[in-house]
PyMOL Python script that loads the backbone (N, CA, C, O; Angstrom):
from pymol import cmd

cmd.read_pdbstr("""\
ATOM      1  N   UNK A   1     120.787 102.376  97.142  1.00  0.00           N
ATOM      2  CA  UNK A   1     120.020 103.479  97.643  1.00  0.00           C
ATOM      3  C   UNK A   1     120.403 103.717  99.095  1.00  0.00           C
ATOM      4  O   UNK A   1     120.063 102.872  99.923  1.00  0.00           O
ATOM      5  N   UNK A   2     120.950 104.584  99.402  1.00  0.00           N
ATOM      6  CA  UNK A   2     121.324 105.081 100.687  1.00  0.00           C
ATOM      7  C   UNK A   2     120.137 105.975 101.265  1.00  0.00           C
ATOM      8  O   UNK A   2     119.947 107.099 100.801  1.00  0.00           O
ATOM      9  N   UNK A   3     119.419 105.506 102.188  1.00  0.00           N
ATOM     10  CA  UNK A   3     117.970 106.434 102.887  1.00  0.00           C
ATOM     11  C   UNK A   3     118.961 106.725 104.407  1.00  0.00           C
ATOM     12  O   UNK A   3     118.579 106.000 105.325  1.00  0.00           O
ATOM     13  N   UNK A   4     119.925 107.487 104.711  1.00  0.00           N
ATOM     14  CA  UNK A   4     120.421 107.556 105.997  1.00  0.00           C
ATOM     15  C   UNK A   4     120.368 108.871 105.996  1.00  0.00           C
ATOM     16  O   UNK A   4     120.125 109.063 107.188  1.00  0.00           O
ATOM     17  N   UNK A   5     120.428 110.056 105.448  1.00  0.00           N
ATOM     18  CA  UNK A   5     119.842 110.761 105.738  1.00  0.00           C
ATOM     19  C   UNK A   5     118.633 111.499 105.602  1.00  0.00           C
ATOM     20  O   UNK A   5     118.530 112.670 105.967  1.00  0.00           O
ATOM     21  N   UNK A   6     117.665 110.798 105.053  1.00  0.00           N
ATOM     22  CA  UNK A   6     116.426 110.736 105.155  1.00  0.00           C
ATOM     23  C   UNK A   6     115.818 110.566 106.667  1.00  0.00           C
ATOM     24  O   UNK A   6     114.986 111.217 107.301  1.00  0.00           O
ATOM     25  N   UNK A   7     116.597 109.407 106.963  1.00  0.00           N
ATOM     26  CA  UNK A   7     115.723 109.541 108.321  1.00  0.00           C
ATOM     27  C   UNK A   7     116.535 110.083 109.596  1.00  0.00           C
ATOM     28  O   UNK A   7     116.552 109.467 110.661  1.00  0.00           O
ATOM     29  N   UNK A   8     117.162 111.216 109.397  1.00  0.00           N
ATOM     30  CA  UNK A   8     117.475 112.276 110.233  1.00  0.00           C
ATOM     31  C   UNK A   8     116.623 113.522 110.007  1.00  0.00           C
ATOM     32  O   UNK A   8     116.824 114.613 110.541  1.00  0.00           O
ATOM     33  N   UNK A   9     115.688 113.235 109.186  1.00  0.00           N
ATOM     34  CA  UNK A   9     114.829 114.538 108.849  1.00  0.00           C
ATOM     35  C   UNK A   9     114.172 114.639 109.632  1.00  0.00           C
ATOM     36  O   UNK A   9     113.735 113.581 110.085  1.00  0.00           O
ATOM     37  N   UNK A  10     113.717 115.886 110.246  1.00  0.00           N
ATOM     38  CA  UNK A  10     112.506 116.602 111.532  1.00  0.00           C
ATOM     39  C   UNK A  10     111.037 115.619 111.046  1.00  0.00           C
ATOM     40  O   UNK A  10     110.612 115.273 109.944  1.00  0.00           O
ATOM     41  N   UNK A  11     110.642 115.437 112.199  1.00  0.00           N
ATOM     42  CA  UNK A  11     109.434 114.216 111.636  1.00  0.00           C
ATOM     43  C   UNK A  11     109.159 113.425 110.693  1.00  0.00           C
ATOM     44  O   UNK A  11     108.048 113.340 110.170  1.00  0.00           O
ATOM     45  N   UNK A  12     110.074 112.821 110.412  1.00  0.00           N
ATOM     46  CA  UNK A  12     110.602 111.635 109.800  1.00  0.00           C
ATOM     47  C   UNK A  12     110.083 110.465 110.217  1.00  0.00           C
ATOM     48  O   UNK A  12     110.918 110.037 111.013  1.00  0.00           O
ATOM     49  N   UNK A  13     109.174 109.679 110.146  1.00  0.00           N
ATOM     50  CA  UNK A  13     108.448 108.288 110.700  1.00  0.00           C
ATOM     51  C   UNK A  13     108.915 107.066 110.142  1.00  0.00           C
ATOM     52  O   UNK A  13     109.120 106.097 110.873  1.00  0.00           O
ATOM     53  N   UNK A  14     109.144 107.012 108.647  1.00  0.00           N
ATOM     54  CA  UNK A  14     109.407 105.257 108.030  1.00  0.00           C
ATOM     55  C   UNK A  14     109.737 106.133 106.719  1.00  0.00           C
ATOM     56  O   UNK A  14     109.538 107.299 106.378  1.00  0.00           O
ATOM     57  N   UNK A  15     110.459 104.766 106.040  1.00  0.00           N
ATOM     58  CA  UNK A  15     110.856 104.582 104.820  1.00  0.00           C
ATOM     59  C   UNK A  15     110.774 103.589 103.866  1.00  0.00           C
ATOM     60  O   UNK A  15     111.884 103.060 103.919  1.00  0.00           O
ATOM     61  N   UNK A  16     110.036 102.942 102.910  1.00  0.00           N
ATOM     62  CA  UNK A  16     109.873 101.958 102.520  1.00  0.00           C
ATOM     63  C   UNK A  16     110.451 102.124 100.819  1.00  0.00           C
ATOM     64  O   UNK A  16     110.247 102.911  99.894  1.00  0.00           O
ATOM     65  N   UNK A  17     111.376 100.735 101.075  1.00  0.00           N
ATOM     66  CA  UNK A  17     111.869 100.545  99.950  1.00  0.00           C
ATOM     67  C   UNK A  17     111.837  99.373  99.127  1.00  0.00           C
ATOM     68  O   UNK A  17     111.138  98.640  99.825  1.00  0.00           O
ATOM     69  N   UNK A  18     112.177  98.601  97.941  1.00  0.00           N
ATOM     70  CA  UNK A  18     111.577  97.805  97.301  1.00  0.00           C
ATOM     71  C   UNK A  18     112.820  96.598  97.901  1.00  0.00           C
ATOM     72  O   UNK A  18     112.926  95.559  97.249  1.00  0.00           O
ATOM     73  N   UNK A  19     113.613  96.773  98.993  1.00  0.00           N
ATOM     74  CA  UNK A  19     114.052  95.827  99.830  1.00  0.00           C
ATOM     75  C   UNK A  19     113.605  95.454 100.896  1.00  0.00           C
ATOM     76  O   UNK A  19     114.091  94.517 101.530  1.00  0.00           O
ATOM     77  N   UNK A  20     112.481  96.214 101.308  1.00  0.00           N
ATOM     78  CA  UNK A  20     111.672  95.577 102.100  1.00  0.00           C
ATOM     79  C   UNK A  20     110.692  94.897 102.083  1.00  0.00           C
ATOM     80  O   UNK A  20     110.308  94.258 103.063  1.00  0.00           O
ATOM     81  N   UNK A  21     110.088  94.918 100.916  1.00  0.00           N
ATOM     82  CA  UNK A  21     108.850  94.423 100.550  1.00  0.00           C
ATOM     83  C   UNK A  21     108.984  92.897  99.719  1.00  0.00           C
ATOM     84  O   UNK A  21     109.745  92.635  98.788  1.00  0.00           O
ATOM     85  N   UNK A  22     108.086  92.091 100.316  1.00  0.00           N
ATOM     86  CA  UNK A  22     107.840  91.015  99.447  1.00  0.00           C
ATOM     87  C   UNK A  22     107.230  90.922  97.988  1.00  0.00           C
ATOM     88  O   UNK A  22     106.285  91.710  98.034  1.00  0.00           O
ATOM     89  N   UNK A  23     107.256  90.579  97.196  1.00  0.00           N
ATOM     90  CA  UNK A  23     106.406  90.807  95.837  1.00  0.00           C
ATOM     91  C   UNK A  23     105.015  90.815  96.255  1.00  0.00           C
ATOM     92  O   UNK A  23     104.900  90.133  97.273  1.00  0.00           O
ATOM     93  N   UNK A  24     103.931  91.308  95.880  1.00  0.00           N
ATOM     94  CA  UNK A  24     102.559  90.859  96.500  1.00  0.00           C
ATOM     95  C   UNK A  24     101.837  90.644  95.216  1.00  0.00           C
ATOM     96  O   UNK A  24     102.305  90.569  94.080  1.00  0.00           O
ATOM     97  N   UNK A  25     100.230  90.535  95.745  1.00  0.00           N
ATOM     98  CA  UNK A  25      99.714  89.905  94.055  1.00  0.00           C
ATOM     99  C   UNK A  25      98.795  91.190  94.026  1.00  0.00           C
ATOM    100  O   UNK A  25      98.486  91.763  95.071  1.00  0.00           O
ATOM    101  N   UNK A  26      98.376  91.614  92.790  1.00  0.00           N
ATOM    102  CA  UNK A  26      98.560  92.626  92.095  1.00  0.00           C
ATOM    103  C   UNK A  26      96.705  92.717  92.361  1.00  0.00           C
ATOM    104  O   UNK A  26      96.006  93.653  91.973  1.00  0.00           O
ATOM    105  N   UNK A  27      96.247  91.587  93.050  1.00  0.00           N
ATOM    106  CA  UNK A  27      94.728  91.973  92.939  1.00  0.00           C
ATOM    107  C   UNK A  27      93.699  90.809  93.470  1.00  0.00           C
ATOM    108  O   UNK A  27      94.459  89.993  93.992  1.00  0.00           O
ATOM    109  N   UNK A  28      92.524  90.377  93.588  1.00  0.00           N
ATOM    110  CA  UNK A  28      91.708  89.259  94.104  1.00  0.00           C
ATOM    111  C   UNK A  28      91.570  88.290  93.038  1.00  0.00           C
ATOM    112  O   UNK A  28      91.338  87.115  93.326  1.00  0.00           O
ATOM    113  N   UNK A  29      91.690  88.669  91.825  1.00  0.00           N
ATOM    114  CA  UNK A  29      91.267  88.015  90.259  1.00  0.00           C
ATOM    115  C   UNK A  29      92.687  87.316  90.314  1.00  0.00           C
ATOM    116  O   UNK A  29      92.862  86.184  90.766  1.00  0.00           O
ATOM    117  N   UNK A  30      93.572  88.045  89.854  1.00  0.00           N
ATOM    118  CA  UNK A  30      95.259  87.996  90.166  1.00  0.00           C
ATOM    119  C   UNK A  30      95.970  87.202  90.770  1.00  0.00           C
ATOM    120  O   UNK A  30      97.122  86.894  90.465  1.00  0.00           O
ATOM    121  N   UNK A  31      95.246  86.751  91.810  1.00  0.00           N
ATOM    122  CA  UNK A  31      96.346  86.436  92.801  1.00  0.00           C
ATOM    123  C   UNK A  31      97.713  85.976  92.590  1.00  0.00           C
ATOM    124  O   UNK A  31      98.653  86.609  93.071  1.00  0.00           O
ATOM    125  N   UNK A  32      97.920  84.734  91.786  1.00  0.00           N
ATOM    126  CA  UNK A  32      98.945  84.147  91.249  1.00  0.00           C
ATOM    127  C   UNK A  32      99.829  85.179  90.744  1.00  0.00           C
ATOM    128  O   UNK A  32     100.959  84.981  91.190  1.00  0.00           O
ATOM    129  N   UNK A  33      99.752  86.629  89.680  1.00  0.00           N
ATOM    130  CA  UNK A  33     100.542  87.390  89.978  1.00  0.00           C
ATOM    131  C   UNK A  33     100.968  87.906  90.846  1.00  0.00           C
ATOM    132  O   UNK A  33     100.274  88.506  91.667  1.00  0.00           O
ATOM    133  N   UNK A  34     102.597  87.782  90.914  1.00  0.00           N
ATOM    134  CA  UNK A  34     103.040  89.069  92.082  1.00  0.00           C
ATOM    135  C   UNK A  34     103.657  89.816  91.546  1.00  0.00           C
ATOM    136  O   UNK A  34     104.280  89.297  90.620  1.00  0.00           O
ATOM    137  N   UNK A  35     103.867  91.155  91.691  1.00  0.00           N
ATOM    138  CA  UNK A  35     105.021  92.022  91.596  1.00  0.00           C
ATOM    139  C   UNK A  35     105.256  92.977  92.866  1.00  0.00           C
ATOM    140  O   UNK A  35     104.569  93.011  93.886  1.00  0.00           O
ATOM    141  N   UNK A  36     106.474  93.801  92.538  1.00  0.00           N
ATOM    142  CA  UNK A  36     106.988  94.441  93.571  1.00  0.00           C
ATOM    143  C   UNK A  36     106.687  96.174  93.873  1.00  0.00           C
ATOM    144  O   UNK A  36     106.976  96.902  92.923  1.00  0.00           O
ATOM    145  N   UNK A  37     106.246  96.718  94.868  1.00  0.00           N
ATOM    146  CA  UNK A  37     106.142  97.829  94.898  1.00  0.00           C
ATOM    147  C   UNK A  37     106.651  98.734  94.064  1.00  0.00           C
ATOM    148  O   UNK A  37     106.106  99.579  93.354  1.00  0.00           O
ATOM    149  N   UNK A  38     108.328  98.308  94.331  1.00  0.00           N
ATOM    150  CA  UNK A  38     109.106  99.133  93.344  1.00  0.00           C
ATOM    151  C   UNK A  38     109.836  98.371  93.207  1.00  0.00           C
ATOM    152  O   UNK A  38     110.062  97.455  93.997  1.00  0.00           O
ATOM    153  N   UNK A  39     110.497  98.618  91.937  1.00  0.00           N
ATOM    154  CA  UNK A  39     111.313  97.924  90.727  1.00  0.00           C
ATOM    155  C   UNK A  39     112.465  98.044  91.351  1.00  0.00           C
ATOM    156  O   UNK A  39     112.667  99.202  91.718  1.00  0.00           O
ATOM    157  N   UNK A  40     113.461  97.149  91.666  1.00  0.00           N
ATOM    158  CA  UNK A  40     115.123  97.170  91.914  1.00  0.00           C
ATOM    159  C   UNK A  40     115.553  98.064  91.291  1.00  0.00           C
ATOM    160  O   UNK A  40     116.279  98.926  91.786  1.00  0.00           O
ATOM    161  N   UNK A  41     115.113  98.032  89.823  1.00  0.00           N
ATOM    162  CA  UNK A  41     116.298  98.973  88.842  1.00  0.00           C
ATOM    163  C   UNK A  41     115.093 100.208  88.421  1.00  0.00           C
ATOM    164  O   UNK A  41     113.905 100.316  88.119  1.00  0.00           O
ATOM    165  N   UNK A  42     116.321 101.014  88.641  1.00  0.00           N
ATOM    166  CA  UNK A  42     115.697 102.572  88.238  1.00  0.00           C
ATOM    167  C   UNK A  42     116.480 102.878  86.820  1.00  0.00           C
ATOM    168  O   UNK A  42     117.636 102.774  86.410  1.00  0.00           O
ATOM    169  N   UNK A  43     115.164 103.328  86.281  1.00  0.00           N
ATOM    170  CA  UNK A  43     115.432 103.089  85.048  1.00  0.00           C
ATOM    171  C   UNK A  43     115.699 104.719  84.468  1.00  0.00           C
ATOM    172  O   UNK A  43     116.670 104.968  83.753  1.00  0.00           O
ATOM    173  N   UNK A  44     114.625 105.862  84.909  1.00  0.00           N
ATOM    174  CA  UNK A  44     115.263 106.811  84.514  1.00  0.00           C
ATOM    175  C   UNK A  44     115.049 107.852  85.854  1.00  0.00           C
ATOM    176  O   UNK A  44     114.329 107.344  86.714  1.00  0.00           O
ATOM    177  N   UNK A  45     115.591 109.330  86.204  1.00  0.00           N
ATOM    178  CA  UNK A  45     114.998 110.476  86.827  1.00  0.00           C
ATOM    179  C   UNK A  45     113.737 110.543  86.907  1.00  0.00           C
ATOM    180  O   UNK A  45     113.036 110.517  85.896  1.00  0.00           O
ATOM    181  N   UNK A  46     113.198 110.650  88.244  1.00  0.00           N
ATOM    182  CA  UNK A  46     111.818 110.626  88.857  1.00  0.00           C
ATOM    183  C   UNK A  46     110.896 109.386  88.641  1.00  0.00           C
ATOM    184  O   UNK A  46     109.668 109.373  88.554  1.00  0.00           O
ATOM    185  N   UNK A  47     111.927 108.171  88.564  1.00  0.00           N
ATOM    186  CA  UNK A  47     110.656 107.371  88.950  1.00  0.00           C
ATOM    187  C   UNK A  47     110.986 106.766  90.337  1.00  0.00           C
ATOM    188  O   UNK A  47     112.026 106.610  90.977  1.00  0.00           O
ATOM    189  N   UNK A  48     109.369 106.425  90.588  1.00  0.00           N
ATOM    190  CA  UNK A  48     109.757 106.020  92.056  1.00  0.00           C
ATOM    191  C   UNK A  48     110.357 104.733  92.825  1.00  0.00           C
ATOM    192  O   UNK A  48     110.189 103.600  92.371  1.00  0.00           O
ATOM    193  N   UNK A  49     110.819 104.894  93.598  1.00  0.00           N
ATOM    194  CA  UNK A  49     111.987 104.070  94.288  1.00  0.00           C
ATOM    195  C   UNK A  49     111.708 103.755  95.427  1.00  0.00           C
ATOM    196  O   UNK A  49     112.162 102.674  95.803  1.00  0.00           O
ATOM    197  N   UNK A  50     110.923 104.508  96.335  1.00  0.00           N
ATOM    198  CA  UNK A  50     110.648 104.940  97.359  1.00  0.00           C
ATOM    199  C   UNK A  50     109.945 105.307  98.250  1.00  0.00           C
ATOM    200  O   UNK A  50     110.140 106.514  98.107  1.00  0.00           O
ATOM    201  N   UNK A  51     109.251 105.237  99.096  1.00  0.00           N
ATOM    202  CA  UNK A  51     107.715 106.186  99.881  1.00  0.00           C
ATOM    203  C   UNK A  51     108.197 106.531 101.020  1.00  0.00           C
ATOM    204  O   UNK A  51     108.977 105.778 101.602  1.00  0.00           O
ATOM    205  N   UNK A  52     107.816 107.749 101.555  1.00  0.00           N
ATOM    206  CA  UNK A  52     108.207 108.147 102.436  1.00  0.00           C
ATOM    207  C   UNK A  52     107.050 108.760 103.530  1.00  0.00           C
ATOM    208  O   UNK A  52     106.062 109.426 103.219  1.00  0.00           O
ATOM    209  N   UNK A  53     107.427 108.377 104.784  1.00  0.00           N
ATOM    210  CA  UNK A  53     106.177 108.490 105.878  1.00  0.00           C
ATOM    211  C   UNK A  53     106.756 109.773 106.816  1.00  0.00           C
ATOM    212  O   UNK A  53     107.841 109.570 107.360  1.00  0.00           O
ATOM    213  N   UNK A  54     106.072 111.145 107.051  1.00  0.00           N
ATOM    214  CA  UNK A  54     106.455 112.307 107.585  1.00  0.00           C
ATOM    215  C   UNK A  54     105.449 112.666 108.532  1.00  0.00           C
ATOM    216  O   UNK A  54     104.444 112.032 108.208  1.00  0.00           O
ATOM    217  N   UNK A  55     105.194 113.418 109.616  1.00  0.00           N
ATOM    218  CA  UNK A  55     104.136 114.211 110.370  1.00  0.00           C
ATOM    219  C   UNK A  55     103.391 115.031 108.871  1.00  0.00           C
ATOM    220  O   UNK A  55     102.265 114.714 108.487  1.00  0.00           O
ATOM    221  N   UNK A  56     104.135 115.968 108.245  1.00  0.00           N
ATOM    222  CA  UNK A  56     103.742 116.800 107.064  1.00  0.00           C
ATOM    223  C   UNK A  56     103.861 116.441 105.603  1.00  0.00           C
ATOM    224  O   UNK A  56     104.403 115.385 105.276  1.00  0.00           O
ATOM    225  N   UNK A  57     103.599 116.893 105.125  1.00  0.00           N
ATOM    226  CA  UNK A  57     103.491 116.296 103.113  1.00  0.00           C
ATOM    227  C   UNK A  57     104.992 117.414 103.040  1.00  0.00           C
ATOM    228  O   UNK A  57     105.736 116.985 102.159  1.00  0.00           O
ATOM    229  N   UNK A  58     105.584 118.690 103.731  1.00  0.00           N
ATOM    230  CA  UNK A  58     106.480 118.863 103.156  1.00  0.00           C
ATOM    231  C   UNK A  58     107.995 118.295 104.104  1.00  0.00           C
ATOM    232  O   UNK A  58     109.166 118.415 103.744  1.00  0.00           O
ATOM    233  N   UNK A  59     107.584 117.809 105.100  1.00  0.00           N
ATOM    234  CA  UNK A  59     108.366 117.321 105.898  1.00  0.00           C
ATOM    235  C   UNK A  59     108.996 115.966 105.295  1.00  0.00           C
ATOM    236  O   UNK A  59     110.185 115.650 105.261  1.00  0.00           O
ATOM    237  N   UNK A  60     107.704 115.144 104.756  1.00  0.00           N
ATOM    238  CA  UNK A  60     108.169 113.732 103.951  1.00  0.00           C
ATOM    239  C   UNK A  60     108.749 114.549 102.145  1.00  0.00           C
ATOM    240  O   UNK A  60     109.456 113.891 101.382  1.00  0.00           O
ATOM    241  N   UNK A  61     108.335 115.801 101.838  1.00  0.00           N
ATOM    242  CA  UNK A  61     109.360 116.222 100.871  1.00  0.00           C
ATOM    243  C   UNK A  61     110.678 116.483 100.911  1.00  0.00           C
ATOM    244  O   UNK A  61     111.423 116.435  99.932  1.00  0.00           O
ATOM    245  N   UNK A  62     110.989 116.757 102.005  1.00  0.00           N
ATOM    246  CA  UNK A  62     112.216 116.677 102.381  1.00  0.00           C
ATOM    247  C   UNK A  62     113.112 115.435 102.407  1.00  0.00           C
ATOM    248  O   UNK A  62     114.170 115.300 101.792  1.00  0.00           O
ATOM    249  N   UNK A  63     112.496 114.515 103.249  1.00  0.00           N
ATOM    250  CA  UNK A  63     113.351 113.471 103.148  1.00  0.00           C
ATOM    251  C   UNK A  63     113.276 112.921 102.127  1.00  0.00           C
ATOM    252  O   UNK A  63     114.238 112.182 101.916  1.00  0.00           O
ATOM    253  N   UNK A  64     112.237 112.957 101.057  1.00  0.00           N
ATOM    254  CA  UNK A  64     112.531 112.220  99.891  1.00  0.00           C
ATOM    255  C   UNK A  64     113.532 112.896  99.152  1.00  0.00           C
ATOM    256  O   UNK A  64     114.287 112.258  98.417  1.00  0.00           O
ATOM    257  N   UNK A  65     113.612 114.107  99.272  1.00  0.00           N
ATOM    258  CA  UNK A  65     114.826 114.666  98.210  1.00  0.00           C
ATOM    259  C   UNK A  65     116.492 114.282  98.645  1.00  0.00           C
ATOM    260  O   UNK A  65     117.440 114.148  97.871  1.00  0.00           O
ATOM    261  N   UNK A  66     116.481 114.150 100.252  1.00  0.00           N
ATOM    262  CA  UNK A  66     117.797 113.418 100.814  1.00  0.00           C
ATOM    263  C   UNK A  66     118.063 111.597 100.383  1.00  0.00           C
ATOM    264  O   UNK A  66     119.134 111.057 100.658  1.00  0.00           O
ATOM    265  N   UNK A  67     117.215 111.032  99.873  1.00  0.00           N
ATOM    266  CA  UNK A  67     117.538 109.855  99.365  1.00  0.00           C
ATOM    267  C   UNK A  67     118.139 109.916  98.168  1.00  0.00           C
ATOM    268  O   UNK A  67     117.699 110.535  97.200  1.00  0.00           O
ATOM    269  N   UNK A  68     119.181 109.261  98.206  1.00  0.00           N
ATOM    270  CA  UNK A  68     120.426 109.345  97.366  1.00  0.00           C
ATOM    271  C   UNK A  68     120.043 108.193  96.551  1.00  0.00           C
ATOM    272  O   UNK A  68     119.338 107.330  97.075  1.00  0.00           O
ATOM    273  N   UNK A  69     120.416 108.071  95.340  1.00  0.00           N
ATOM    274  CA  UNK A  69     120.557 106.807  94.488  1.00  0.00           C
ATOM    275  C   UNK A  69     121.115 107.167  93.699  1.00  0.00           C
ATOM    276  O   UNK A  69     120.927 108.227  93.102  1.00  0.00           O
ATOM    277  N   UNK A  70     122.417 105.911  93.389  1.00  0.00           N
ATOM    278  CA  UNK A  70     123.178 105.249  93.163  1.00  0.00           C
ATOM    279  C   UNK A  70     122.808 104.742  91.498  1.00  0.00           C
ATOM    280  O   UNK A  70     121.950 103.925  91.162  1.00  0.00           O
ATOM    281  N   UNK A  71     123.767 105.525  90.598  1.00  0.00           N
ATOM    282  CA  UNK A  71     123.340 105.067  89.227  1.00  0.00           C
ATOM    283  C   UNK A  71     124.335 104.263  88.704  1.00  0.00           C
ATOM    284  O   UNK A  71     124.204 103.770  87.583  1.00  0.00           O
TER     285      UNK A  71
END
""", "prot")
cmd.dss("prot")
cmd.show_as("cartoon", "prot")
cmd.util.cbc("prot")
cmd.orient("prot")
C-alpha cells in the first residue's frame, strides 16, 4: 500500500494503516482476543485498508481515493 500521495493532500492530518497498529483485544469480556484493525490482505474492492484523518469529510475523501493498493 503506497499512502504517499495521500498525504500531499490539502488538509491532510494522519493515515492509519494495519502496519501501524498492534493487534488489540476486541473488548473487556475478550480481552485475550486480539485482532487487527485491518486485515494485511485485501481480499476484494472496497474493503477497508485504511482510515484517513482530514480538516473535512471531503478533504479525507480525497486522500483516501489517492491510496494506491497493490494487488
Amino acid at each position: 500500500m503506497d499512502t504517499r500521495e495521500a498525504e500531499k493532500c490539502q488538509a491532510f492530518q494522519a493515515v492509519i494503516t494495519g502496519k501501524l497498529l498492534e493487534p488489540m483485544s476486541i473488548g473487556p469480556i475478550y480481552e485475550e482476543f486480539k485482532t487487527k484493525l485491518f486485515d494485511p490482505i485485501c481480499r476484494h474492492e472496497g474493503e477497508e485498508v485504511a482510515a484517513v484523518a482530514a480538516e473535512t469529510p471531503y478533504q479525507a475523501w480525497d486522500a483516501i481515493k489517492a491510496i494506491k493498493v497493490k494487488v
